[in-house]
Every structure is written in structure tokens, then in C-alpha cells.
DOVEX-742372 format. One record per residue (C-alpha): residue in one letter; x, y, z. Coordinates in pm, whole numbers, plus 50000, padded with zeros to 5 digits. Layout:
<rs>
aXYZ ...
</rs>
This chain:
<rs>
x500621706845743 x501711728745429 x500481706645200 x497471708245388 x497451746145407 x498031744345013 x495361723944885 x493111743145127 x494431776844950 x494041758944581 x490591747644652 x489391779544735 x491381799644459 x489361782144229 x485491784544396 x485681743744403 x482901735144664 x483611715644965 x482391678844997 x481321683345325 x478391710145230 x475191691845320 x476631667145525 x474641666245866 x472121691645808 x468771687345889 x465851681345661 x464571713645655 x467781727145555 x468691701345276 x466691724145050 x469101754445057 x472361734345070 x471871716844770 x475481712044568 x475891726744281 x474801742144594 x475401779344435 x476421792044809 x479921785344784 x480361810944505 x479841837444797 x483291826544907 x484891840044575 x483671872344672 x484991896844912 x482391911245136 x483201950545003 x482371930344648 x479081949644472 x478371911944349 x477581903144679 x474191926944668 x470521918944644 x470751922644265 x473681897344191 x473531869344039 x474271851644294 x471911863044554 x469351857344210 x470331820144216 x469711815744563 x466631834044609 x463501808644686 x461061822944402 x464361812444116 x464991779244313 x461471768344277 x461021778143957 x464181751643840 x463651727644055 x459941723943982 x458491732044304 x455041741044119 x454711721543771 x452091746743647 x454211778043702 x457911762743630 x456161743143285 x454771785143191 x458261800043248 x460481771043062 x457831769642754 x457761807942717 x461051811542714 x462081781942520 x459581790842242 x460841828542263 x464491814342224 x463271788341913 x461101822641763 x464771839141774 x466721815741565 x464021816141347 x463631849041297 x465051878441327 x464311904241704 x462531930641466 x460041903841349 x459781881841671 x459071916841860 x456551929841625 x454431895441624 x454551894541990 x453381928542026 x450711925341733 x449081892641901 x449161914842237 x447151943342050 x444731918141880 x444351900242215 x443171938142421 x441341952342098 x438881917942091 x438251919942419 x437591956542429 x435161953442144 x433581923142324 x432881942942624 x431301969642431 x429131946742253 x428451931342567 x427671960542742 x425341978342462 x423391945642453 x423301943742841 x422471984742837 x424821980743166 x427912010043252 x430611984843364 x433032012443187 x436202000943043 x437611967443101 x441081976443162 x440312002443384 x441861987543699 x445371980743528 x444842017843339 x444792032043686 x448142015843840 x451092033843860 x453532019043670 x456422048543672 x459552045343737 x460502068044037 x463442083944079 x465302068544358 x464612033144161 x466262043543861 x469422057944054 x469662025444291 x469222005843915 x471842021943741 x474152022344087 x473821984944087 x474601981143719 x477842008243780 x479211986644056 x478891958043877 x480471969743580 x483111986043740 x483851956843946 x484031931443572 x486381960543470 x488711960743761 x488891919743685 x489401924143324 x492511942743408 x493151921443635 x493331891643457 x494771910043075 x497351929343292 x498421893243425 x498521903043813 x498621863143866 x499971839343559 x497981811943642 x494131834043624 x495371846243318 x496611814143163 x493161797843297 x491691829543122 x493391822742806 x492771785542817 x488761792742851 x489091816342522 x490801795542305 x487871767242431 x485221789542309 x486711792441927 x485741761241899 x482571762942063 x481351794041865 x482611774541573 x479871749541614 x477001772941832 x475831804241751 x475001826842045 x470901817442056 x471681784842003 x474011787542352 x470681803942471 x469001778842377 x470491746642574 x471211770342834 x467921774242919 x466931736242841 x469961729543141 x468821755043425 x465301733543399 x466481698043397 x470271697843550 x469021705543922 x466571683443926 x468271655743759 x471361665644035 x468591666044314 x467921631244226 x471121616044174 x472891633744393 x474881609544575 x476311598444248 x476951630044155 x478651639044456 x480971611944407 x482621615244085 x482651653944136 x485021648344422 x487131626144260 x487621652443944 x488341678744184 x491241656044373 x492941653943982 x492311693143955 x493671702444281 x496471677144198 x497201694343824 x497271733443993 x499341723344252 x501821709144002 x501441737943756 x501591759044028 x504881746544158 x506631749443834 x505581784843798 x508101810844036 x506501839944081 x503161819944179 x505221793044419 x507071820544578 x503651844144669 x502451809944817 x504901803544985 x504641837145149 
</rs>
């Protein structure tokens, strides 16, 4: 029954998902509990937790508009999104921001000054008073009120303070084993940012958030399967590690 108790506790500690998410559930529900499933990371959140807002990332990852989009529910709309911003990514690490900024904005400019003088040309040959073509979008209100910008920068205080109150957390080394994990993560990503720059990171990231879920949604079974059995050898190695370790066996134990 401890042991039980324990792996339960270890499994959770480290945001591991449960095998048994999407077993039983209806069709219609199959949708929202896929696995890599991004609910469970709700559970490594307390409910006072600022994450846990309409803002997070989290909540972002689960919303239906951002699940479509990866997982391809429209092909016209998810193809626009992963081009743009795999060719803005590729303009990057070709160039520098200054230039990559100044060409976007210069094709915008060249785009709305052609058309402008199109419609005028159109409209002196016509002898019609259409009036100007951007009228419409000249007219919206596109101000930022007030109240938005306070809830905004609330959002973004919470969430910093809350990465703050974890960064002390973990360099203040409340609990050994988050800060050895911590440390073992760093001294992973020398070598990484030994071989990647930072846009290059950008880069594959984006190419995975477009074809990981769906390849996952279509192997999942698979998937599901040798996931489980790597997080039996993890739970397995922090149990172990965390037996050896005192202070950490003791507050279990507790």
C-alpha cells in the first residue's frame, strides 16, 4: 500500500500523465483527451496558481482555435499559419530583425500604396465617388483601452512573479531532487546550444507543434505503449534516487 501511495506521489511530482486518460471516453470526447493530452499539466498547478488563467499557456494549448490549427482541422488555414511562420523563422536566420522587419513592412506599404493608386485611377476613369478604399478598416477602433492594458500587464505580473517564486525555489534548493533535475536539464542544454542557435531551436520547434500531434493522433496506440513503459523505468530511477537521498525519503515518509 506504501509503495503504492509512493509511485502515486512520484508520478505526479513529475506531471507524468496517467495511462488511463482516454480510456473509455466517448467519441465525441476523444478529441479533447488526446495524450500528450496537455490536460494533465493542470495537475502541476495549484488552483491559487496565475498559470492556471485564460492567458496561460496552458489554457492556450487547450483552447479549440490552437488545437485545430496543429492538428490540421482546416488544411487551408493550418498550411497559412505553419508557412508564415516557418518562412518568418528561415527570413530570421538569414537575416538580421532590423532587415527582416523593414522588408516586411516595405512590401506592406507597396502592397496599400498600389492599390490606393489603382482605386484612384479607377475611380477618375469611372468619374464614380467610392472614396477611399481603406475607409472601413480607417474607421475601426483599434485602441488599446485602459482596463485591457492593466488586465495585460496583471497577467504578465502574475506570471512573472509566479517563474520568480520557482526560480528561488528551485536555486535556493527547497527540494534536492527539483534542483538536481534543474541542474541536470542545464548542463543538457550546453550541449544543445553548442550545436543550435536559438532560431534554429525556433525553427524545429515550430516544424514539431505541426507534425508531432498529428503523427501522435495517428499512431497513438503505439505511442501509448512505449511511453508507459519509459515512465515505469523513470518512476523506478526517482524512487531509487529518491530513497538514497534523506532529507527527501524522510519528507515522504511524512
Amino acid at each position: 500500500m506504501a509503495d503504492s501511495t509512493q509511485s502515486s506521489v512520484i508520478s505526479s511530482s513529475h506531471g507524468l500523465p496517467d495511462a488511463s486518460i482516454g480510456q473509455g471516453l466517448p467519441s465525441a470526447e476523444k478529441d479533447a483527451k488526446l495524450s500528450l493530452d496537455f490536460s494533465y499539466l493542470d495537475d502541476l498547478l495549484s488552483p491559487e496558481d496565475p498559470f492556471l488563467s485564460s492567458t496561460s499557456p496552458v489554457s492556450l494549448i487547450q483552447s479549440s482555435q490552437v488545437r485545430d490549427l496543429i492538428y490540421w482541422r482546416d488544411l487551408k488555414k493550418s498550411g497559412t499559419v505553419f508557412a508564415v511562420s516557418l518562412l518568418l523563422l528561415l527570413s530570421l536566420a538569414a537575416f538580421s530583425i532590423v532587415s527582416v522587419v523593414s522588408y516586411l513592412l516595405l512590401a506592406l506599404l507597396s502592397v496599400t500604396i498600389t492599390f490606393r493608386v489603382y482605386k484612384s485611377v479607377v475611380q477618375a476613369v469611372q468619374k464614380s465617388d467610392e472614396g477611399h478604399p481603406f475607409k472601413a478598416y480607417m474607421e475601426k477602433n483599434v485602441t488599446l483601452s485602459q482596463e485591457s492594458f492593466r488586465r495585460h500587464v496583471d497577467t504578465a505580473l502574475s506570471h512573472f512573479n509566479c517563474i520568480l517564486k520557482q526560480l528561488m525555489r528551485l536555486f535556493l534548493v527547497e527540494d534536492l531532487v527539483d534542483s538536481l533535475k534543474l541542474a541536470v536539464v542545464m548542463w543538457l542544454l550546453t550541449y544543445v546550444g553548442a550545436i543550435f542557435n536559438g532560431i534554429t531551436l525556433l525553427i524545429i520547434a515550430d516544424i514539431l507543434i505541426f507534425s508531432v500531434p498529428v503523427f501522435y493522433e495517428k499512431y497513438k496506440a503505439q505511442i501509448d505503449h512505449y511511453v508507459g513503459m519509459v515512465r515505469e523505468h523513470i518512476k523506478c530511477a526517482v524512487s531509487k534516487v529518491q530513497a538514497k537521498v534523506p532529507g527527501v525519503a524522510k519528507r515522504k515518509a511524512e
